[in-house]
C-alpha positions, -999 to 999 in steps of 0.1 A, spaced: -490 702 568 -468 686 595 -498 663 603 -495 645 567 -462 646 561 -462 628 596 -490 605 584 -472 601 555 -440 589 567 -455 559 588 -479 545 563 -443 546 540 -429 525 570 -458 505 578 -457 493 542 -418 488 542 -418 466 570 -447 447 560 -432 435 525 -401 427 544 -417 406 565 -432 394 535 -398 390 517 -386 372 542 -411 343 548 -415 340 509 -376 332 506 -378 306 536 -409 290 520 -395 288 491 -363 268 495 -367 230 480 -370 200 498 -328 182 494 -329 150 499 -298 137 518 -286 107 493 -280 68 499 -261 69 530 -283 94 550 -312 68 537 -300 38 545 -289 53 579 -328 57 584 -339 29 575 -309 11 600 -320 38 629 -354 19 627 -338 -19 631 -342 -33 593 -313 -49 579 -290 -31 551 -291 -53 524 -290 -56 489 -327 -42 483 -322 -13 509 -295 -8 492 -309 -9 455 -341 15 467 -317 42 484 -296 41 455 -316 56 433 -312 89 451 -275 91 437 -262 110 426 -281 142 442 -304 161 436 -327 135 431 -361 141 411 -393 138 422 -399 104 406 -366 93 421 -376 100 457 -409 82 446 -392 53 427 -371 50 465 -402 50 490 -422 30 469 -391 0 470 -383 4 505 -421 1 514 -421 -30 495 -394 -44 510 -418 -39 544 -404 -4 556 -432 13 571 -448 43 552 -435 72 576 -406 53 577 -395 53 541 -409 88 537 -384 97 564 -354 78 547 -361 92 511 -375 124 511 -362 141 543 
């Protein structure tokens, strides 16, 4: 009798700590992406030596005011890449 109740017990907290592991990395990988706003972008983009102008400007603009949707952070990386921004670059400056 001992013997299953023992048994018993740690499968119970096997399978406790195991969904709370499971709670836990479900909540972290679950948090949405925020994107940081016109400032923090055009910040980026000047980190990496293009000029701040009017069309940097205009493409990290559209981030404002936050949160931004998805075909706002699009609308961003697509003008800043025009403009000549490199692909990882404008990636970095809208969506991170």
């Amino acid at each position: 009798m001992r013997r299953s109740i023992r048994a018993t017990v740690v499968s119970a907290v096997t399978v406790a700590a195991a969904c709370a592991g499971l709670s836990a990395a479900t909540t972290a990988s679950a948090a949405p992406v925020q994107a940081k706003g016109a400032m923090a972008c055009e910040q980026v983009v000047a980190k990496y030596g293009y000029p701040v102008g009017p069309g940097v400007k205009g493409a990290c603009g559209v981030l404002e005011p936050p949160p931004s949707s998805y075909g706002e952070l699009l609308e961003c990386q697509q003008r800043l890449e025009a403009l000549g921004v490199e692909n990882g670059q404008a990636i970095e400056a809208c969506w991170a």
